[in-house]
C-alpha positions as CSV (number, residue, x, y, z in Angstrom):
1,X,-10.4,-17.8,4.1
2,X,-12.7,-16.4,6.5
3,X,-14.0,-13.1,6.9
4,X,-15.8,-11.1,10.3
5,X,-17.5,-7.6,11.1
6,X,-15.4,-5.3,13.7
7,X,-16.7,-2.1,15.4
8,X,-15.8,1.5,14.2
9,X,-12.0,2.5,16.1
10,X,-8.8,4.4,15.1
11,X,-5.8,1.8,14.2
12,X,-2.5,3.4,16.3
13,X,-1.6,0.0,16.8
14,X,1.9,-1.8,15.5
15,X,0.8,-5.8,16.9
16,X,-2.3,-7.8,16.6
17,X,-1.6,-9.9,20.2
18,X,-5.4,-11.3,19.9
19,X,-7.2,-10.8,16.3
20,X,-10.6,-10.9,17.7
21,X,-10.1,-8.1,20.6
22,X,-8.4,-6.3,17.7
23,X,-11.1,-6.2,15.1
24,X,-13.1,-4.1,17.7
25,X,-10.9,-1.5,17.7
26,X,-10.2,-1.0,13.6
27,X,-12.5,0.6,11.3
28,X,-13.4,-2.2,8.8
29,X,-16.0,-4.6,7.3
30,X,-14.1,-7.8,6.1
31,X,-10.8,-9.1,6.8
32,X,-10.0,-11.9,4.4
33,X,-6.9,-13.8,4.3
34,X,-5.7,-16.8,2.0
35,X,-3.1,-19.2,2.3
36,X,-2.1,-22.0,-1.0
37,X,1.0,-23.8,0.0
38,X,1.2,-24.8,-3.8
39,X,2.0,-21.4,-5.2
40,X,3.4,-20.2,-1.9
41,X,0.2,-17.6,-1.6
42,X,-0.1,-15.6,1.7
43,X,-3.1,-13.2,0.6
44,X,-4.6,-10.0,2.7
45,X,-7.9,-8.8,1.2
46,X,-8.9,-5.4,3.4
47,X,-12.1,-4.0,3.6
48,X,-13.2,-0.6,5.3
49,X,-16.3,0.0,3.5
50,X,-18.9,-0.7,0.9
51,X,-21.3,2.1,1.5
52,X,-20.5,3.8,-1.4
53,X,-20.0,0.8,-3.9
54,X,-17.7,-2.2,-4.2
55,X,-13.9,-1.3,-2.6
56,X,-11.8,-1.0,-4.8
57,X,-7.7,-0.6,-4.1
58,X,-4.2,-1.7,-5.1
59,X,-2.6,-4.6,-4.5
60,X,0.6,-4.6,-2.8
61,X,3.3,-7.2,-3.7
62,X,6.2,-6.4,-1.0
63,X,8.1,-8.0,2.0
64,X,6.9,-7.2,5.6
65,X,8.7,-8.5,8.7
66,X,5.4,-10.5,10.1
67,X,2.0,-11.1,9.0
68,X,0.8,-8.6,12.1
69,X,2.2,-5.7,9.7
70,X,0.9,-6.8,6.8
71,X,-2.9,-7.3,8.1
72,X,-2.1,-3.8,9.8
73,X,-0.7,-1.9,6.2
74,X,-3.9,-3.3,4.4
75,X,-6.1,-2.1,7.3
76,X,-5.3,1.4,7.1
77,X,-4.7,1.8,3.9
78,X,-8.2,0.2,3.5
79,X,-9.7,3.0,5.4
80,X,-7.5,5.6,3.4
81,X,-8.9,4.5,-0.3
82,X,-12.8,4.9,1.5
83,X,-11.9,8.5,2.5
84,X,-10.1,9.3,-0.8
85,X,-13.2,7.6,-2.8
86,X,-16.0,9.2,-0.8
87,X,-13.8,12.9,-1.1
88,X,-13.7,12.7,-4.9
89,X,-17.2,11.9,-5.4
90,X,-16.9,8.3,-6.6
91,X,-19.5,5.4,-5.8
92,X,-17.0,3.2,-4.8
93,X,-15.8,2.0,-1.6
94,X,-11.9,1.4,0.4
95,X,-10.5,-1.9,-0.2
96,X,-6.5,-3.0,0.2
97,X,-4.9,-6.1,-0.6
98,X,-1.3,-7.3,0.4
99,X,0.5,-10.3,-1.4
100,X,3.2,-10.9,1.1
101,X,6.5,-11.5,-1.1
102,X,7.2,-15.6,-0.6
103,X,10.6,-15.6,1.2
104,X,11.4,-18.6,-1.0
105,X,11.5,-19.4,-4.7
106,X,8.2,-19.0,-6.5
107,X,6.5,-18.3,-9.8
108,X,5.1,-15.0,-10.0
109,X,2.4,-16.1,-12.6
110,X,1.3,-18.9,-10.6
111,X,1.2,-16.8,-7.4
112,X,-0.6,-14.1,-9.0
113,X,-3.4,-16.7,-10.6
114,X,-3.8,-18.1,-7.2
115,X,-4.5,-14.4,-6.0
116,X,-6.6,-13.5,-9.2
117,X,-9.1,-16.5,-7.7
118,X,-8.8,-15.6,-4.7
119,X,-10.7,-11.6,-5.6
120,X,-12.5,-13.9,-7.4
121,X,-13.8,-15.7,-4.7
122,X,-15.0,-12.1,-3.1
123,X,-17.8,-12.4,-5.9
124,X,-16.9,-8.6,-6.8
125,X,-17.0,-7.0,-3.6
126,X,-13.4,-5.9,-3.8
127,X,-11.5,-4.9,-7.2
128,X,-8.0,-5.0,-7.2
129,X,-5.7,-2.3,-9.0
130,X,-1.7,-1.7,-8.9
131,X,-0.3,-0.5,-6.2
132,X,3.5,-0.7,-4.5
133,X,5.4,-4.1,-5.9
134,X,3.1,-4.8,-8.4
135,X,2.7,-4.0,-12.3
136,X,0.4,-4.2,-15.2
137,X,1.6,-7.6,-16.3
138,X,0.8,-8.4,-12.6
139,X,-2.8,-7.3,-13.1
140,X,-3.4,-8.7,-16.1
141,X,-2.5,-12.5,-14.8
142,X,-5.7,-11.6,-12.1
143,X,-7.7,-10.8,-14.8
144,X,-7.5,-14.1,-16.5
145,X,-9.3,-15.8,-13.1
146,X,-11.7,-12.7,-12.3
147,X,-13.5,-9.8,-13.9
148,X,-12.9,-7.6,-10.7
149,X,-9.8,-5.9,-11.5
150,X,-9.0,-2.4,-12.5
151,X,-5.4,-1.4,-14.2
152,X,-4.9,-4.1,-16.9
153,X,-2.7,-3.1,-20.0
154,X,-5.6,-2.8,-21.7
155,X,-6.2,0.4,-19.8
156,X,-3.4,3.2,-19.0
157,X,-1.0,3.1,-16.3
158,X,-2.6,5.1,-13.4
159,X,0.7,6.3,-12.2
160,X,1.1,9.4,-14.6
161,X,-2.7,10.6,-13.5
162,X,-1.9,10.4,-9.6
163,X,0.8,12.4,-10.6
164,X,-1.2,15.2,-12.3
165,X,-3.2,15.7,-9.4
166,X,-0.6,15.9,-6.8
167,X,0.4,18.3,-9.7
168,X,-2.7,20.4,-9.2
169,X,-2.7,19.6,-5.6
170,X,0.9,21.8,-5.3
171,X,-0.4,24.4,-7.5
172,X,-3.4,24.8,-5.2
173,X,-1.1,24.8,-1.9
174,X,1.5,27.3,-4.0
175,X,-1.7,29.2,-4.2
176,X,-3.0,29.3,-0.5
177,X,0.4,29.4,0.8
178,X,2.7,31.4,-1.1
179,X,0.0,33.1,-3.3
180,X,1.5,32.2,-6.8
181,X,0.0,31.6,-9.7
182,X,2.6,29.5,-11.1
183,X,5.2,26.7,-9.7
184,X,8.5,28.7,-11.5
185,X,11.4,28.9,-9.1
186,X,9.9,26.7,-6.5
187,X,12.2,24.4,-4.9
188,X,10.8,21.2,-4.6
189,X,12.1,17.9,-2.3
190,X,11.1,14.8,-3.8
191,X,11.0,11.7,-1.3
192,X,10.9,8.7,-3.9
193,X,11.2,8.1,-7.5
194,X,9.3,5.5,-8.2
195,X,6.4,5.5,-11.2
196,X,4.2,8.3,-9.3
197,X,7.4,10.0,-8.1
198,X,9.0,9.9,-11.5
199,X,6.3,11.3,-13.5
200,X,5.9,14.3,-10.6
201,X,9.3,15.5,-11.1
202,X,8.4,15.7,-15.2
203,X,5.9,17.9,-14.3
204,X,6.9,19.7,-11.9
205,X,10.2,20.5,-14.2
206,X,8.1,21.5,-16.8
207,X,6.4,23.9,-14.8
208,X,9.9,25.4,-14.0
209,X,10.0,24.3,-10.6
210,X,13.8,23.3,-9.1
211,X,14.6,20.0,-8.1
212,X,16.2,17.8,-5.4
213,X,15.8,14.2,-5.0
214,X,16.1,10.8,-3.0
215,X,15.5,7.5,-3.5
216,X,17.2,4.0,-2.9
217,X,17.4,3.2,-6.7
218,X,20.7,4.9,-7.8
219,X,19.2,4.5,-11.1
220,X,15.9,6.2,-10.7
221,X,18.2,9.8,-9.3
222,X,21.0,10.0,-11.9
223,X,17.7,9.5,-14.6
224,X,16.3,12.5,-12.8
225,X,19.8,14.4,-12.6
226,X,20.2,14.1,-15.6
227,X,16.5,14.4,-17.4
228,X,15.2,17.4,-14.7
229,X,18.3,19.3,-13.7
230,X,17.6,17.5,-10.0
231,X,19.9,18.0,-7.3
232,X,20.3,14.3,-5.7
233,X,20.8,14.0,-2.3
234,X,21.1,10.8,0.8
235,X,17.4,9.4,2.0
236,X,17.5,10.5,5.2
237,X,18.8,14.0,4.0
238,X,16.1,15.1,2.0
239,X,13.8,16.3,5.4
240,X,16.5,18.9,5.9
241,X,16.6,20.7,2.4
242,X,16.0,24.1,2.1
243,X,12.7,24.1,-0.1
244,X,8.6,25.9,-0.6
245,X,7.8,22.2,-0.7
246,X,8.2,18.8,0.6
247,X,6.9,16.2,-1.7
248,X,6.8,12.6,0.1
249,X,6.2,9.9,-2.4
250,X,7.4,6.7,-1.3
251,X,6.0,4.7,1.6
252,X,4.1,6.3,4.6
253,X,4.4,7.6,8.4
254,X,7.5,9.9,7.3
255,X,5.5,12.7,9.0
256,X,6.4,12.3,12.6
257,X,7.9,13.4,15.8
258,X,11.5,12.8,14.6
259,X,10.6,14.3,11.0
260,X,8.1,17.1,11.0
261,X,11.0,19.4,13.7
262,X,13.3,19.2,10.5
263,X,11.2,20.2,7.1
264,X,11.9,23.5,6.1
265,X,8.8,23.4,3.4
266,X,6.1,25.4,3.9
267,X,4.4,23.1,2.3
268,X,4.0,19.3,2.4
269,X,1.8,17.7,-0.5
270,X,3.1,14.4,-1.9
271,X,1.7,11.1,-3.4
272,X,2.3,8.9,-0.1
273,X,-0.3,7.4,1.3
274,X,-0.6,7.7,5.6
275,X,2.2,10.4,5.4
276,X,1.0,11.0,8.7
277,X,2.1,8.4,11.3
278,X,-0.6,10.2,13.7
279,X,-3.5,12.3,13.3
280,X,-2.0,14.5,15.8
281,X,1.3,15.3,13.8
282,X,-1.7,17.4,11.8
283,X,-1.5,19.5,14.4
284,X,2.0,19.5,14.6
285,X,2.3,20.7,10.9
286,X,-0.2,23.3,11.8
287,X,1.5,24.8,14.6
288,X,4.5,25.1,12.8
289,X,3.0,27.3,10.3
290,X,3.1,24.2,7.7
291,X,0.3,23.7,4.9
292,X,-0.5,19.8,4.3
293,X,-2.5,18.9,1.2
294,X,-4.0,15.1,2.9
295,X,-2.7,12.9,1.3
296,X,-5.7,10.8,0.1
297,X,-7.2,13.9,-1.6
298,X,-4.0,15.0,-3.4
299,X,-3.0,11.2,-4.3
300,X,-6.6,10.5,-5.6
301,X,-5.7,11.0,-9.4
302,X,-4.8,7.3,-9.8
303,X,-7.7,6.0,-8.3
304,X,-10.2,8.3,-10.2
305,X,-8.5,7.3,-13.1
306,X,-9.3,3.5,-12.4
307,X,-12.8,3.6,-11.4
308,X,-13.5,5.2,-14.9
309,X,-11.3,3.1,-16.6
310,X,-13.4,0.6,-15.2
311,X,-16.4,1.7,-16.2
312,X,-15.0,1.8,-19.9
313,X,-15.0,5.8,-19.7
314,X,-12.1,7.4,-21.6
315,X,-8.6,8.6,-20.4
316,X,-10.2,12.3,-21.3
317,X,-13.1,12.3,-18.9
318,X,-10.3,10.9,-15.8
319,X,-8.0,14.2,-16.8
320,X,-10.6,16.4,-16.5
321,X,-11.9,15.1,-13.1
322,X,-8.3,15.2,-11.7
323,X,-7.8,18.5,-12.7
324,X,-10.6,19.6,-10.4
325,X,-8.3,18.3,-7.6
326,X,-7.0,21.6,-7.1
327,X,-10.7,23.1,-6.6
328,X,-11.4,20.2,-3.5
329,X,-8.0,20.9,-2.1
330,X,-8.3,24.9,-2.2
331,X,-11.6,24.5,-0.5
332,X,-10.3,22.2,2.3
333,X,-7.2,24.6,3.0
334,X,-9.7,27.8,3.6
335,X,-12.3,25.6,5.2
336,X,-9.4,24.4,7.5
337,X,-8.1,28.3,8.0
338,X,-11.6,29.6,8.9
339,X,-12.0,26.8,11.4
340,X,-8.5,27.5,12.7
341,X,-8.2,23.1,12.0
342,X,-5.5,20.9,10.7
343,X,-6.1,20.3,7.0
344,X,-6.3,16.7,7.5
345,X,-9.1,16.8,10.3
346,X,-11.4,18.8,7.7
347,X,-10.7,15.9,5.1
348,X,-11.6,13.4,7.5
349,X,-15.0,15.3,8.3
350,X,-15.7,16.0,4.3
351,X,-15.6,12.1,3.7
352,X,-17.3,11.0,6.9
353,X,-20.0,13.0,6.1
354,X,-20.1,11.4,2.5
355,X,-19.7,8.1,4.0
């Protein structure tokens, strides 16, 4: 393990060809990584900043073609949980982690005890939580070999309350936007199904919205079909339906170049995080008349949820916070409007200035 301080930068890079000229050019604190041949362990422990309070972030459990990507996904992400802690008022800072999936046969106990030590070795300054590839069995094998970890079974799955504010967080862009009150009749593209994605389209059908879907599970769109009345269409079809809003909830930099020319939304606010593969495709969205709900504001039910979980507060006191998502999201949309700014820019200033 070994850890070192870089300089403040913007990561646009997709290869790390020297890791020291690198770290001046990424905004982070510590860069830990962990190796134990005996469990088949390749660990990533990202930290952007402990300003705030100790980082906390999920831990991601899923294959990457090199260790270059992996380092890079937990870097940016990293940054992405300090701006989405420091924007919802929490004292905590952004932290990642990545377990890269052993490409051989392993013991997923045993690997995620070797991790669990591994936080624990960190002496609290990063707290892991669920994230992509892992679940709350997965969390609670950390906790038997550190204290530092949010999302056990003991607490509630975070997944329904980041859905609940990307809720509000469409309501609020319905509002801006479209100037309704209420998400009946809306058409709504959902990219991804999994837990956060699932538990959208629940509410989203409850709130009378209509439906179409993607994801590479077969399973997870005929349960949708047939539970929300969702219109299933191919992955790489869903940028072109006709809809108010596109709702990306799978992995990130879907917003892009090749992507952003084809949304017909008026409206892009989903549960992804990095949806943008540049800070400039902000500006794309803009200039096509396109209003974007950032994604680390919208997405921040789940991680508002752990911190006070963590704290021993009470599922009550996290829905209440999250429903105020839709007051910090209507502000950033007429901030951004006033300043004639991409929503995502203003964001970025609201958290810097808290950081």
């Amino acid at each position: 393990m070994f850890a070192f301080p870089p300089k403040m930068g913007i990561i646009n890079m997709n290869k790390i060809n020297d890791l020291f000229d690198f770290e001046h050019s990424v905004p982070f604190t510590d860069l830990h990584l962990k190796s134990d041949p005996r469990t088949g362990l390749q660990a990533i422990v990202a930290i952007h900043s402990t300003k705030l309070g100790p980082a906390l972030g999920g831990c991601r459990f899923i294959e990457y073609p090199d260790t270059d990507a992996a380092i890079i996904d937990a870097l940016r992400l990293a940054r992405g949980m300090s701006y989405k802690a420091a924007i919802s008022g929490l004292a905590y800072g952004g932290g990642k982690s990545v377990v890269i999936k052993p490409k051989r046969v392993f013991d997923r106990r045993a690997l995620f005890k070797a991790f669990g030590a591994f936080v624990d070795e960190l002496g609290g300054r990063y707290i892991a939580a669920k994230d992509s590839g892992t679940v709350l069995e997965d969390m609670d094998i950390i906790a038997s070999k550190t204290p530092y970890v949010a999302s056990t079974s003991s607490m509630s799955d975070p997944s329904p309350f980041t859905a609940h504010g990307i809720c509000r967080g469409i309501e609020a862009a319905a509002k801006f936007q479209l100037g309704k009150d209420s998400l009946e009749g809306l058409r709504v593209a959902i990219q991804g199904l999994g837990y956060v994605g699932h538990f959208l389209a629940k509410e989203l059908y409850e709130r009378g919205a209509i439906l179409t879907v993607c994801d590479l599970n077969p399973q997870a769109t005929a349960a949708c079909e047939k539970e929300f009345n969702a219109t299933v269409v191919p992955i790489d079809a869903i940028y072109d339906v006709d809809c108010d809003i596109f709702s990306p909830c799978a992995l990130g930099a879907i917003l892009n170049d090749d992507t952003i020319p084809r949304i017909k939304a008026s409206i892009v606010a989903g549960g992804a995080n990095n949806q943008l593969a540049e800070d400039r495709h902000g500006e794309m969205l803009k200039n096509k008349g396109i209003l974007y709900a950032p994604d680390y504001v919208i997405n921040a039910g789940g991680l508002i949820q752990a911190t006070i979980m963590y704290e021993k507060g009470s599922d009550a006191i996290a829905k209440e916070k999250i429903h105020n998502l839709y007051i910090e999201l209507l502000g950033i949309f007429e901030r951004a409007a006033k300043l004639h700014l991409p929503t995502n820019l203003v964001a970025d200033h609201i958290a810097e200035e808290r950081l």
